[in-house]
Biopython code that builds the backbone (N, CA, C, O; Angstrom):
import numpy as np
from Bio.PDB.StructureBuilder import StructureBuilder

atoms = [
    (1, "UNK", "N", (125.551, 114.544, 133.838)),
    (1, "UNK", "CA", (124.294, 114.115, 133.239)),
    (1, "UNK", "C", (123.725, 115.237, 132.367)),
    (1, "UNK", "O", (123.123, 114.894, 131.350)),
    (2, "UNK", "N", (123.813, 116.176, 132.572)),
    (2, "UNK", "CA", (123.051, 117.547, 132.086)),
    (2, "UNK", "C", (124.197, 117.728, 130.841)),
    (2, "UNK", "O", (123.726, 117.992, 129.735)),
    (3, "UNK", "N", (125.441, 117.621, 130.937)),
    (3, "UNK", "CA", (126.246, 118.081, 129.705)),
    (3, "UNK", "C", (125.655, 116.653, 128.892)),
    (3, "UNK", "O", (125.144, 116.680, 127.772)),
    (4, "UNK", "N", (125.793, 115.782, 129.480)),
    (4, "UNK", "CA", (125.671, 114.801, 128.134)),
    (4, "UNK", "C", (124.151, 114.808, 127.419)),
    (4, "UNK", "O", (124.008, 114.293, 126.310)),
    (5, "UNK", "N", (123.088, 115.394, 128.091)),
    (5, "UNK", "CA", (121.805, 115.794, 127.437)),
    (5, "UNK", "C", (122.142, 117.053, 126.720)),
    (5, "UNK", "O", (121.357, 117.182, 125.781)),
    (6, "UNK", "N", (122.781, 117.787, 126.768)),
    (6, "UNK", "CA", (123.092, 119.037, 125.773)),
    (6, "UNK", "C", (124.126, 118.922, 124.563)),
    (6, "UNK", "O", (124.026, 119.489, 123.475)),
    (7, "UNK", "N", (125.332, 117.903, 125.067)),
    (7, "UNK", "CA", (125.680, 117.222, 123.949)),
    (7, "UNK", "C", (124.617, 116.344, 123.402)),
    (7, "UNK", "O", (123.981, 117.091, 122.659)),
    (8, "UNK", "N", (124.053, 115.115, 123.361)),
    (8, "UNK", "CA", (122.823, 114.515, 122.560)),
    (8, "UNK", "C", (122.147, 115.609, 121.975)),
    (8, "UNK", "O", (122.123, 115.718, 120.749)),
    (9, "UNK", "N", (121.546, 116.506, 122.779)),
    (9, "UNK", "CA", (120.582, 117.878, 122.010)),
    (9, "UNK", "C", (121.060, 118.171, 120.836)),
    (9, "UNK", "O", (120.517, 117.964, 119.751)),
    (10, "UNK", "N", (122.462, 118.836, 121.119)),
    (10, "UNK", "CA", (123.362, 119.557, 120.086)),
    (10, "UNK", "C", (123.432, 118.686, 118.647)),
    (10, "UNK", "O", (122.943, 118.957, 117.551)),
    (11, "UNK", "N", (124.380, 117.320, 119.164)),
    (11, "UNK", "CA", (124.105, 116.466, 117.815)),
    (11, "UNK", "C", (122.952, 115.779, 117.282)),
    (11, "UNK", "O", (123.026, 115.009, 116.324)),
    (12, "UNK", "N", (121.743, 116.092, 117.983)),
    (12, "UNK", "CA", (120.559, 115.760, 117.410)),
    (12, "UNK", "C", (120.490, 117.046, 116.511)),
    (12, "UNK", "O", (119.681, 116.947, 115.588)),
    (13, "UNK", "N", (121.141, 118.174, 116.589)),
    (13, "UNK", "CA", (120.206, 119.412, 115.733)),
    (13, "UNK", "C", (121.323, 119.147, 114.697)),
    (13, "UNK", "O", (121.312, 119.247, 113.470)),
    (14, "UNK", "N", (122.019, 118.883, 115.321)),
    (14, "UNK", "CA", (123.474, 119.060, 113.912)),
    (14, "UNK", "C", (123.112, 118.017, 112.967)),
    (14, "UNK", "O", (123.092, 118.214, 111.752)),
    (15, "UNK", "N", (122.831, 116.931, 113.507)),
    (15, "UNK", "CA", (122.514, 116.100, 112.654)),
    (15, "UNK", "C", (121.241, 116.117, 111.534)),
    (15, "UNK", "O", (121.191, 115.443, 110.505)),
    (16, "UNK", "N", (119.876, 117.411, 112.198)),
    (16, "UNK", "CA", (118.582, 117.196, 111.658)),
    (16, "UNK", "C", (118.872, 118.065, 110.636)),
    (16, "UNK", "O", (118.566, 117.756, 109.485)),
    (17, "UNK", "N", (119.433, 119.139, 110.890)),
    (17, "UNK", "CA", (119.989, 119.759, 109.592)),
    (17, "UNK", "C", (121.370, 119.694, 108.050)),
    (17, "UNK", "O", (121.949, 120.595, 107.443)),
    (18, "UNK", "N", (121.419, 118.116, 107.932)),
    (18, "UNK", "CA", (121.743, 117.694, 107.455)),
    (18, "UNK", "C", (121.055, 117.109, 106.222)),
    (18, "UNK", "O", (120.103, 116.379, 106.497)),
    (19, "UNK", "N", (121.248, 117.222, 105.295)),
    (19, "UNK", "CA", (120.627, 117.288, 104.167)),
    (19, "UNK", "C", (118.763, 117.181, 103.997)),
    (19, "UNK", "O", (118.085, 116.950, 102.996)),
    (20, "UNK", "N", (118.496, 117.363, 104.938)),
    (20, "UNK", "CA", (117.075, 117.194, 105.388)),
    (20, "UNK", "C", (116.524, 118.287, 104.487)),
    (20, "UNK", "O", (117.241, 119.276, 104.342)),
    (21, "UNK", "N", (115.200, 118.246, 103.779)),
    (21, "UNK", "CA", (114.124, 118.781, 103.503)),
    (21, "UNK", "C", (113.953, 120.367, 103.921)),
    (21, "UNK", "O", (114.876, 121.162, 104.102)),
    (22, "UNK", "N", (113.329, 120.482, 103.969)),
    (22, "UNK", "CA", (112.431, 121.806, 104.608)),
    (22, "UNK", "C", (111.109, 121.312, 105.620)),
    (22, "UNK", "O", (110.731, 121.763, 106.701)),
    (23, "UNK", "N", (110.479, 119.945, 104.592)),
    (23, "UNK", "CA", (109.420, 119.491, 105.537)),
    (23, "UNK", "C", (110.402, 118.801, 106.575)),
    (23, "UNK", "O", (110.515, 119.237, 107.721)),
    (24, "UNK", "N", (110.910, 118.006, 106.238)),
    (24, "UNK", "CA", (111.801, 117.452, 107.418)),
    (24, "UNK", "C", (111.806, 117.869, 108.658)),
    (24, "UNK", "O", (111.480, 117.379, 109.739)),
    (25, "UNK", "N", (112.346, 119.121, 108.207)),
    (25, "UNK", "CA", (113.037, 120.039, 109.274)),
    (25, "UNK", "C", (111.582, 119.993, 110.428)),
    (25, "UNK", "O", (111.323, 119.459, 111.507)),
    (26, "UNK", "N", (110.863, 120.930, 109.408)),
    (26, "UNK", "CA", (109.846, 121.409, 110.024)),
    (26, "UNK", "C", (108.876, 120.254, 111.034)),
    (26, "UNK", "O", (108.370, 120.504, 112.128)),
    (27, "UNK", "N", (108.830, 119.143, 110.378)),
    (27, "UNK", "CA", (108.264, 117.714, 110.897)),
    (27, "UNK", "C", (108.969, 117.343, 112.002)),
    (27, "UNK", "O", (108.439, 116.674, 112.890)),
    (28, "UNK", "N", (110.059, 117.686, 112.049)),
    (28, "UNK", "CA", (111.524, 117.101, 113.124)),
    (28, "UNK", "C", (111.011, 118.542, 114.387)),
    (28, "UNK", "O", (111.209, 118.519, 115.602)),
    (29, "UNK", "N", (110.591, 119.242, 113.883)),
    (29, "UNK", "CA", (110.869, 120.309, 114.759)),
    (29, "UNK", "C", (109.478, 120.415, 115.511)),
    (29, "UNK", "O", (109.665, 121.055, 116.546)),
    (30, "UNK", "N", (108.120, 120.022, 115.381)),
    (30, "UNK", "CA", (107.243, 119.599, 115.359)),
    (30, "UNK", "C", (106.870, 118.402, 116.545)),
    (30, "UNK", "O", (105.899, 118.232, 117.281)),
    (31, "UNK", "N", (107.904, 117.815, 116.375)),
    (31, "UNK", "CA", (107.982, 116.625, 117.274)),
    (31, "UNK", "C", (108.898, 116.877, 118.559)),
    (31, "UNK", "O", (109.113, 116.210, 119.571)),
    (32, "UNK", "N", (109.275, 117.917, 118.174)),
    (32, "UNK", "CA", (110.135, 118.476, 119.470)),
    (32, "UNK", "C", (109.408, 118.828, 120.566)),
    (32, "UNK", "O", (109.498, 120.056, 120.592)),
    (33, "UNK", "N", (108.529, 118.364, 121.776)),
    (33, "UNK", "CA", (107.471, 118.806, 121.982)),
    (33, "UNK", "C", (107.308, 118.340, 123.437)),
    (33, "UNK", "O", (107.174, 117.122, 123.317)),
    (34, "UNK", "N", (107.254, 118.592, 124.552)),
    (34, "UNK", "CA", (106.604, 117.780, 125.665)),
    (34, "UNK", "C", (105.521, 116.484, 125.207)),
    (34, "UNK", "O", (104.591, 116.347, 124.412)),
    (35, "UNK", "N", (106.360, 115.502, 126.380)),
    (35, "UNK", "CA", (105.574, 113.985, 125.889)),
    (35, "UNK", "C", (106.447, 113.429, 124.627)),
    (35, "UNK", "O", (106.221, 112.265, 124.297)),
    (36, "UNK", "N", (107.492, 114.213, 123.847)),
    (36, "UNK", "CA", (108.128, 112.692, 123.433)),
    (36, "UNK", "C", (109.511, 112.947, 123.912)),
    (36, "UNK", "O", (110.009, 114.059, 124.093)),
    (37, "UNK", "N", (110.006, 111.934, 124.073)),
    (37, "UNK", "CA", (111.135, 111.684, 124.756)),
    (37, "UNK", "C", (112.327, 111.595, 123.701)),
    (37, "UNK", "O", (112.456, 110.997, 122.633)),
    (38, "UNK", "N", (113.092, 112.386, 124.401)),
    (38, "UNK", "CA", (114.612, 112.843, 123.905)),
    (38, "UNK", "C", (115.120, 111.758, 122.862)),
    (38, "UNK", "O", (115.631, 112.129, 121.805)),
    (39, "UNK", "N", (114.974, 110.432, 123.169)),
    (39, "UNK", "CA", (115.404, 109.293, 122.309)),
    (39, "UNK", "C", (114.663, 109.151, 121.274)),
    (39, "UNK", "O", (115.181, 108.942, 120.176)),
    (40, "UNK", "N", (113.453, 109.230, 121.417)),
    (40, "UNK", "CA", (112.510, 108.714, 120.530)),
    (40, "UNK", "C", (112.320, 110.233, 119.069)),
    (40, "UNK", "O", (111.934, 110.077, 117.910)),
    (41, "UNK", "N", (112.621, 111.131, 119.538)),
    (41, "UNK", "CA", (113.557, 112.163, 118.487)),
    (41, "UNK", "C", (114.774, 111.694, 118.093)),
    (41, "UNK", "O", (115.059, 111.641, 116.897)),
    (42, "UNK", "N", (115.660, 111.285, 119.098)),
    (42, "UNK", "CA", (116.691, 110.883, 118.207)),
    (42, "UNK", "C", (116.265, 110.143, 117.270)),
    (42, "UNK", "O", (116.253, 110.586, 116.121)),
    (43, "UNK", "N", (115.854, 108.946, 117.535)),
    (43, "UNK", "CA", (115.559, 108.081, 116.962)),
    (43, "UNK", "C", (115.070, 108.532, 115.374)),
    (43, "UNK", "O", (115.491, 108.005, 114.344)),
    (44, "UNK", "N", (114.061, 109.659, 115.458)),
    (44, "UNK", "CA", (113.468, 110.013, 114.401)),
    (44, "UNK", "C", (114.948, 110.701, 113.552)),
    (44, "UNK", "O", (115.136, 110.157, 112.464)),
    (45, "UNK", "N", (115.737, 111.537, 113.831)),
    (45, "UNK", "CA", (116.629, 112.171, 113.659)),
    (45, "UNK", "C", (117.635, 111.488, 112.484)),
    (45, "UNK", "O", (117.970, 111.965, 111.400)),
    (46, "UNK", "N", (117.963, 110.298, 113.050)),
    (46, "UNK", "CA", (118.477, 108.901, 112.867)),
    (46, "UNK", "C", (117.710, 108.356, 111.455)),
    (46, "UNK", "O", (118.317, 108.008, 110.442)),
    (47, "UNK", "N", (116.536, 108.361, 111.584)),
    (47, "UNK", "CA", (115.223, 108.174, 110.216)),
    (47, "UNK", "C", (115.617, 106.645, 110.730)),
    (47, "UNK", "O", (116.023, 105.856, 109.877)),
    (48, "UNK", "N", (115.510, 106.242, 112.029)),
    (48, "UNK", "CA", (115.164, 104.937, 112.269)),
    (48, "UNK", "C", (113.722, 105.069, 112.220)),
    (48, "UNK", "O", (113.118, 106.140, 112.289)),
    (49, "UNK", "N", (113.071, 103.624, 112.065)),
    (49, "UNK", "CA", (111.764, 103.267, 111.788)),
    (49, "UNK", "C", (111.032, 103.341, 113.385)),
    (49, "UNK", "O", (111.453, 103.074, 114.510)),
    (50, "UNK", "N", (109.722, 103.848, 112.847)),
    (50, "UNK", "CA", (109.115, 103.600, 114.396)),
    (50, "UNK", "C", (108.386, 102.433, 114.912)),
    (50, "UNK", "O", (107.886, 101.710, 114.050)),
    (51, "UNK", "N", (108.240, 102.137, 116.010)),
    (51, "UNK", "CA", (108.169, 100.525, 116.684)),
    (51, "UNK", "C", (106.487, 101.178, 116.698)),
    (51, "UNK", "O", (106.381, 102.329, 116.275)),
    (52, "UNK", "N", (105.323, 100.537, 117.125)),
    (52, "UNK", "CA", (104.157, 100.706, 117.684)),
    (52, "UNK", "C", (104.037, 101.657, 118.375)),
    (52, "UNK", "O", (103.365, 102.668, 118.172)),
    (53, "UNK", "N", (105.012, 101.253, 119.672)),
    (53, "UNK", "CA", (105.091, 101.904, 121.056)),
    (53, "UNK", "C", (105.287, 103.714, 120.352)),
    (53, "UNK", "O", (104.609, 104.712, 120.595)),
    (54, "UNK", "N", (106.285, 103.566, 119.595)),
    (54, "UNK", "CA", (106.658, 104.933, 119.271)),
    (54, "UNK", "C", (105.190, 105.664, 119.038)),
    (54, "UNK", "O", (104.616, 106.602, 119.591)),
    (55, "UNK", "N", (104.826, 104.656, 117.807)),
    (55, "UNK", "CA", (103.514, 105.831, 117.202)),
    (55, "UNK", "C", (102.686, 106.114, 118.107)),
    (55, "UNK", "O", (102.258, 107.267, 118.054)),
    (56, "UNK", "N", (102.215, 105.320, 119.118)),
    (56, "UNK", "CA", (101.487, 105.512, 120.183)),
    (56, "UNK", "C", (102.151, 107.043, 120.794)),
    (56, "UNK", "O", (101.532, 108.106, 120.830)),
    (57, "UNK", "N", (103.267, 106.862, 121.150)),
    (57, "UNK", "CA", (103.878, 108.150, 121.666)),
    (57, "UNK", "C", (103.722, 109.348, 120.831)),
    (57, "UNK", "O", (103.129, 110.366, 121.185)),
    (58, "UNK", "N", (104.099, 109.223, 120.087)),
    (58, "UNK", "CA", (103.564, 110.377, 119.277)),
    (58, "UNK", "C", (102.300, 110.944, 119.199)),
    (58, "UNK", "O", (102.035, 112.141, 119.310)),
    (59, "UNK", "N", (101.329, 109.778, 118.949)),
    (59, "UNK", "CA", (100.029, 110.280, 118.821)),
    (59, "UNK", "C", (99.383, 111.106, 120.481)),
    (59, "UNK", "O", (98.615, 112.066, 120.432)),
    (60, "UNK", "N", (99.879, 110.502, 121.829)),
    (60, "UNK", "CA", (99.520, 110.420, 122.789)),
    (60, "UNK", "C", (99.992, 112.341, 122.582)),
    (60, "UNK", "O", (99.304, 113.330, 122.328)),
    (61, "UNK", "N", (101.287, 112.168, 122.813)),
    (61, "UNK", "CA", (102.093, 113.940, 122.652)),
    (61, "UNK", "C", (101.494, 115.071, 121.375)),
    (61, "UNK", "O", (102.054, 116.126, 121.078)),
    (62, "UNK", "N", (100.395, 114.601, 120.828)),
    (62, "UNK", "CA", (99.647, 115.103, 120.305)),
    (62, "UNK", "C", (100.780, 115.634, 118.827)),
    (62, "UNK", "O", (100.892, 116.779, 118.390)),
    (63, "UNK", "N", (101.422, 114.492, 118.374)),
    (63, "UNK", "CA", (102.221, 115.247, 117.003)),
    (63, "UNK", "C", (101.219, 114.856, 115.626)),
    (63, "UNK", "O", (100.986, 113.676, 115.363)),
    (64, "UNK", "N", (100.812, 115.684, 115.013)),
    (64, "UNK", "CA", (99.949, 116.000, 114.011)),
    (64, "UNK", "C", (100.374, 114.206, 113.367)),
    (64, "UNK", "O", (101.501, 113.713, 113.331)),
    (65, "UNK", "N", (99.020, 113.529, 112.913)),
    (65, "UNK", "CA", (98.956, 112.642, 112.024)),
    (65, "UNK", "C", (99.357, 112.788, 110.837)),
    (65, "UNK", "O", (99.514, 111.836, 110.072)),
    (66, "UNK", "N", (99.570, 113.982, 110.539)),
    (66, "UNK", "CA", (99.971, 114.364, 108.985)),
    (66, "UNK", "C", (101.691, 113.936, 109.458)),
    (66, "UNK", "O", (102.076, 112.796, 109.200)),
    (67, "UNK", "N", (102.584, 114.860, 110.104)),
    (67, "UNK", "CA", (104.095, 114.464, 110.152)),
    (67, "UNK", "C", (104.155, 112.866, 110.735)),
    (67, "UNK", "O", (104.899, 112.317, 109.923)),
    (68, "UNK", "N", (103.720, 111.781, 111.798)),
    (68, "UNK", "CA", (103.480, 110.710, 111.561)),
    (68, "UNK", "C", (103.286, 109.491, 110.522)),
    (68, "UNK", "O", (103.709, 108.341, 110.409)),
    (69, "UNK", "N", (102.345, 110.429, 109.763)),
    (69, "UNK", "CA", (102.509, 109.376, 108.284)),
    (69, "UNK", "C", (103.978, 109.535, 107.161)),
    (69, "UNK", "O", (104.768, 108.757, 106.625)),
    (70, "UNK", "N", (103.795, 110.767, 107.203)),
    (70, "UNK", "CA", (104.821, 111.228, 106.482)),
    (70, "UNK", "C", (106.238, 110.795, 106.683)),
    (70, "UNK", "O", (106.929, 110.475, 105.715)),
    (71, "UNK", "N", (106.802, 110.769, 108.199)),
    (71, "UNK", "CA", (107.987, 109.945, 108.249)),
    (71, "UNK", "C", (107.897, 108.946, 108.065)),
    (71, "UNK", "O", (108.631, 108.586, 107.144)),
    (72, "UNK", "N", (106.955, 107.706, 108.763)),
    (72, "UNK", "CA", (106.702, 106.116, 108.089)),
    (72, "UNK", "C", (106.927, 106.124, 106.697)),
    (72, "UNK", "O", (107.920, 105.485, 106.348)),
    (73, "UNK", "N", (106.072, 106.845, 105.531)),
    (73, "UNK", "CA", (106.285, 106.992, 104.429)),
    (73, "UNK", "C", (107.934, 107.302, 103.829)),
    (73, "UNK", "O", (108.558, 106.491, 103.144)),
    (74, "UNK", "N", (108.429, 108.587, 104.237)),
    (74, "UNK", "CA", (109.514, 108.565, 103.907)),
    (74, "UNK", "C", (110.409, 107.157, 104.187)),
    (74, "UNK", "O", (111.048, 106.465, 103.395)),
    (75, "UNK", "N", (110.212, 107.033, 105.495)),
    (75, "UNK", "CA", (111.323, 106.031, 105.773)),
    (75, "UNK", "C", (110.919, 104.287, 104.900)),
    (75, "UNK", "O", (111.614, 103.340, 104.530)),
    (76, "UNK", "N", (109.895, 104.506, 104.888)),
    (76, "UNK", "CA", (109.313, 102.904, 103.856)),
    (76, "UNK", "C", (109.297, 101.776, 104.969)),
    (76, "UNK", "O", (109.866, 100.692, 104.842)),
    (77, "UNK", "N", (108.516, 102.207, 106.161)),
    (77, "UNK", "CA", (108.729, 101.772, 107.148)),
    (77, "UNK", "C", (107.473, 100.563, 106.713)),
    (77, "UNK", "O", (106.536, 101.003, 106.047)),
    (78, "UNK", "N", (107.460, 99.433, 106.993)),
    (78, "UNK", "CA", (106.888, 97.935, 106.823)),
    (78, "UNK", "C", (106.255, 97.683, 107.999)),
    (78, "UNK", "O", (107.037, 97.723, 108.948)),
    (79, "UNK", "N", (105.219, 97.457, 108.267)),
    (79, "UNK", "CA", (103.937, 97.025, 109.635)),
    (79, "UNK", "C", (103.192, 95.925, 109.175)),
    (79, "UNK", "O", (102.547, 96.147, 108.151)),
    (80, "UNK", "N", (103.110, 94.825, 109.647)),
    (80, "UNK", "CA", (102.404, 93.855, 109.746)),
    (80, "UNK", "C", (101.607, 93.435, 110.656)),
    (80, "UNK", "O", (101.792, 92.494, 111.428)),
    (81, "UNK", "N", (100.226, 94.498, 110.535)),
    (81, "UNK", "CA", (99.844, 94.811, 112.043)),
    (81, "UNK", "C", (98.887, 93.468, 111.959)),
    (81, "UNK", "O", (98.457, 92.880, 110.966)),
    (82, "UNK", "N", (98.716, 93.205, 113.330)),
    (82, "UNK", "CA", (97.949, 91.668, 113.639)),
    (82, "UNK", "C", (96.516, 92.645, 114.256)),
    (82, "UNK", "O", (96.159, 93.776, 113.927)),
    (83, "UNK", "N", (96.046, 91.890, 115.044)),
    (83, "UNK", "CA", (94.591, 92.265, 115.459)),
    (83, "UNK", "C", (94.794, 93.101, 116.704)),
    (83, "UNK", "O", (94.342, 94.189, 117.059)),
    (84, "UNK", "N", (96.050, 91.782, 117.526)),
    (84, "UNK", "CA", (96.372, 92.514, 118.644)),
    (84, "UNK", "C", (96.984, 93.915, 118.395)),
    (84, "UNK", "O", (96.849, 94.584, 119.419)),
    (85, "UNK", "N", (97.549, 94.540, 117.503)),
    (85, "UNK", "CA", (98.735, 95.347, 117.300)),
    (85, "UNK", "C", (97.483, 96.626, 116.886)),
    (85, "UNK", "O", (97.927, 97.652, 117.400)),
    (86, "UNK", "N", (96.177, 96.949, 116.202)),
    (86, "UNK", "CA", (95.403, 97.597, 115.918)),
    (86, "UNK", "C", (94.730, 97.762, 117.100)),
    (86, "UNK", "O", (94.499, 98.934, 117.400)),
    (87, "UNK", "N", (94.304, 96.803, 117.947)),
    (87, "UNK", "CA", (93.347, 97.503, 119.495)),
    (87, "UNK", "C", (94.827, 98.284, 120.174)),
    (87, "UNK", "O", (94.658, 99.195, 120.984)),
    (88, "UNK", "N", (95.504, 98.083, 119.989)),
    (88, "UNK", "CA", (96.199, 98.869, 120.788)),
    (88, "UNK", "C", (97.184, 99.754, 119.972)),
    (88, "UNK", "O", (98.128, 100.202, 120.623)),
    (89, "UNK", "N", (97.149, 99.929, 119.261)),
    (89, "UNK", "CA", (97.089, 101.005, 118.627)),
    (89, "UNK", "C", (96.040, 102.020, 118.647)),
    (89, "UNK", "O", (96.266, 103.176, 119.004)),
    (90, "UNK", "N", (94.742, 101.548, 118.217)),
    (90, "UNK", "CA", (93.800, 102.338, 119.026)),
    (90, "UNK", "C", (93.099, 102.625, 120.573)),
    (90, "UNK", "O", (92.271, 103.494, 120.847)),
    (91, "UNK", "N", (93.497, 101.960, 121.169)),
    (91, "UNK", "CA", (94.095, 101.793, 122.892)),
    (91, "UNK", "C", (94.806, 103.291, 123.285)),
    (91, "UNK", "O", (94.598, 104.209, 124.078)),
    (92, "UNK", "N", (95.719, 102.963, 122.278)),
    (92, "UNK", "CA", (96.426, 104.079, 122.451)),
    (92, "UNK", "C", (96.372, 105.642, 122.096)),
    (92, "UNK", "O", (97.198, 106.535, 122.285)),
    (93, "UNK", "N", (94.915, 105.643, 121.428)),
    (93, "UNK", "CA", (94.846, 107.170, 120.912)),
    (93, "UNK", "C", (95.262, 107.071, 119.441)),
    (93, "UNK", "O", (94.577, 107.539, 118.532)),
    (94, "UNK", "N", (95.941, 106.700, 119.337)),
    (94, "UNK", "CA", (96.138, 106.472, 117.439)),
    (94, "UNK", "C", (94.986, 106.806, 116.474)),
    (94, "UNK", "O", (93.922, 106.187, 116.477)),
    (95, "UNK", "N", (95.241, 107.712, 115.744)),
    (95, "UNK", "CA", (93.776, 107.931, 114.705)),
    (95, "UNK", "C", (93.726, 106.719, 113.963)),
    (95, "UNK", "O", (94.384, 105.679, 114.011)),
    (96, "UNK", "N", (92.706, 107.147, 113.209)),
    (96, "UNK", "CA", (92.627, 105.815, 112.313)),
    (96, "UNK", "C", (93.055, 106.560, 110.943)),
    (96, "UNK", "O", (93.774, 105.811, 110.282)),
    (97, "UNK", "N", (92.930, 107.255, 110.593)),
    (97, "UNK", "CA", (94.155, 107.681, 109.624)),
    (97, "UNK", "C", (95.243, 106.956, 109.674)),
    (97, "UNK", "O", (95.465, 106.094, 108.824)),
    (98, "UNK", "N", (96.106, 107.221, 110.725)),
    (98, "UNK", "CA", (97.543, 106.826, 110.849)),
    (98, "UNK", "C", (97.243, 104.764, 110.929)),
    (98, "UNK", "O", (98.127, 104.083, 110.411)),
    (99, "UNK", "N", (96.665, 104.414, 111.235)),
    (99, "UNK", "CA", (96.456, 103.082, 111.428)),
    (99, "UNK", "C", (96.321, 102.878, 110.390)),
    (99, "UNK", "O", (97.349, 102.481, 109.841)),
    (100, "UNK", "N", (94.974, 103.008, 109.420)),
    (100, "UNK", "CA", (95.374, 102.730, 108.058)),
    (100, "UNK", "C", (95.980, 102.800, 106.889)),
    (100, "UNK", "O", (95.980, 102.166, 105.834)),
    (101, "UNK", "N", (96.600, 103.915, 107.429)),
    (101, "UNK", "CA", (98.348, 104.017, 106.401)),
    (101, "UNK", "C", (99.181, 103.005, 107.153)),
    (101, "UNK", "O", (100.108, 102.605, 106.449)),
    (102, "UNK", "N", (99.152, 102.513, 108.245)),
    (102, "UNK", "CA", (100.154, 101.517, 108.901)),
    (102, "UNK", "C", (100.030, 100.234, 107.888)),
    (102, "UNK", "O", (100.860, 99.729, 107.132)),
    (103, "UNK", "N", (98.484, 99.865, 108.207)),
    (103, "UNK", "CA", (98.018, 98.688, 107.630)),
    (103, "UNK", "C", (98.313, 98.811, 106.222)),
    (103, "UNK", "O", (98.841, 97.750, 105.891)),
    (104, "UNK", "N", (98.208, 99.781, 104.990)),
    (104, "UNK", "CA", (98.726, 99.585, 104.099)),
    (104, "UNK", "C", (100.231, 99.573, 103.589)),
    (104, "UNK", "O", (100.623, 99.756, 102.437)),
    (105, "UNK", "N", (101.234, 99.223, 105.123)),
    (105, "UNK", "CA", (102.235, 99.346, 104.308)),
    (105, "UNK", "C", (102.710, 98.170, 103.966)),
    (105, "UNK", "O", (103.841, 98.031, 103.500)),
    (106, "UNK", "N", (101.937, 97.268, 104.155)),
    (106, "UNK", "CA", (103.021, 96.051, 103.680)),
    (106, "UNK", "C", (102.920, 95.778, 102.124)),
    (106, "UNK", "O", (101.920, 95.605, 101.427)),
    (107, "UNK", "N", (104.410, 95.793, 101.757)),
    (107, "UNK", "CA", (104.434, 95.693, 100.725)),
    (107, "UNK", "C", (103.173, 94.608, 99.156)),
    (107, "UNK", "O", (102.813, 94.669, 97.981)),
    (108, "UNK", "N", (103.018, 93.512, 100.850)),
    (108, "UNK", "CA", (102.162, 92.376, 99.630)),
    (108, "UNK", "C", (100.650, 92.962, 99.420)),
    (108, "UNK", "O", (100.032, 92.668, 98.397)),
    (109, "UNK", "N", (100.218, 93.596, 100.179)),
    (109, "UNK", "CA", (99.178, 94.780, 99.911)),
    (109, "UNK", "C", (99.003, 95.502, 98.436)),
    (109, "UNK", "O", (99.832, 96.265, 97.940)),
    (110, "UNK", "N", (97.559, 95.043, 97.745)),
    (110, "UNK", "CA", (97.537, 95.781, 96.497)),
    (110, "UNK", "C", (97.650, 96.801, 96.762)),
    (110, "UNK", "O", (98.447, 97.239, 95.932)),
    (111, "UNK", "N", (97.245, 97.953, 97.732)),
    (111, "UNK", "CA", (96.962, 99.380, 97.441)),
    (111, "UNK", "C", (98.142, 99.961, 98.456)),
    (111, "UNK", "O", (98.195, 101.158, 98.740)),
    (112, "UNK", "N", (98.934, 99.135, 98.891)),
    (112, "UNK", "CA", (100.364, 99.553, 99.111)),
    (112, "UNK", "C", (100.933, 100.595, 98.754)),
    (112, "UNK", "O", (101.261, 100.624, 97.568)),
    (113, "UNK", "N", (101.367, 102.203, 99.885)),
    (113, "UNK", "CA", (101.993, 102.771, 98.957)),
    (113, "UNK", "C", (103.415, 102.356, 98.244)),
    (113, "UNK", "O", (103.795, 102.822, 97.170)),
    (114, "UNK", "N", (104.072, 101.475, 98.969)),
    (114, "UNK", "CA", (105.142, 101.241, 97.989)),
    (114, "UNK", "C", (105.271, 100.492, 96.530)),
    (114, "UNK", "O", (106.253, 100.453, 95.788)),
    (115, "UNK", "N", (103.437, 99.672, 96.285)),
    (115, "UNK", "CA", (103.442, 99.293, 95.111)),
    (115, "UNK", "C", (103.171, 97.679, 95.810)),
    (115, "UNK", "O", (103.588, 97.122, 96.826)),
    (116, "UNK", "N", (102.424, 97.355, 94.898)),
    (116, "UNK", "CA", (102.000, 95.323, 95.070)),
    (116, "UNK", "C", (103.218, 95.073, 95.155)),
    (116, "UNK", "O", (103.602, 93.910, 95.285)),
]
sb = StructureBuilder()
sb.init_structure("model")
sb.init_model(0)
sb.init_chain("A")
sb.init_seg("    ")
for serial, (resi, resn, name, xyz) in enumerate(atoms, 1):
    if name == "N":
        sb.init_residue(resn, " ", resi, " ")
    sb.init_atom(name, np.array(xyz, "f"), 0.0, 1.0, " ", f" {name:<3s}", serial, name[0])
structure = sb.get_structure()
């Protein structure tokens, strides 16, 4: 059990330093942190999109709202948050910063960052 968490570790770093940024890095490294869980880095690692639950996690593990937006952004991650999906988002500790960059990502959104 312990080698295969140090293998995952290992190819999580091998992998983050892969053509990644500088902010990247630094954002990836940032999130490395008590309170988020080994997967949910991978996950980021991966530049899979984050679910709710995730951002909640993040926000809860106290990872700066600034690297939060910034990966959604990079990744062009799409939220179609409902009513229910905003109380608990803010339920969850979620700034409202990060909520209303959520809410603007859907594309059919005029002030969309990806554009109407």
């Amino acid at each position: 059990m312990r080698a295969r968490f140090f293998l995952l570790a290992a190819a999580a770093l091998a992998l983050a330093g892969c053509g990644s940024s500088p902010q990247e890095k630094a954002d990836l490294a940032s999130v490395r942190r008590p309170g988020v869980p080994i997967a949910l880095y991978d996950k980021m690692v991966r530049g899979q999109d984050l679910s709710i639950a995730d951002v909640i996690t993040l926000s809860q593990a106290h990872v700066g709202d600034d690297v939060i937006v910034r990966y959604i952004r990079d990744q062009r991650t799409i939220y179609r948050l409902t009513g229910r999906d905003i109380a608990r988002l803010q339920h969850g500790g979620v700034s409202q910063p990060v909520i209303d960059f959520m809410l603007h990502t859907d594309y059919r959104s005029p002030d969309s960052p990806w554009g109407p």
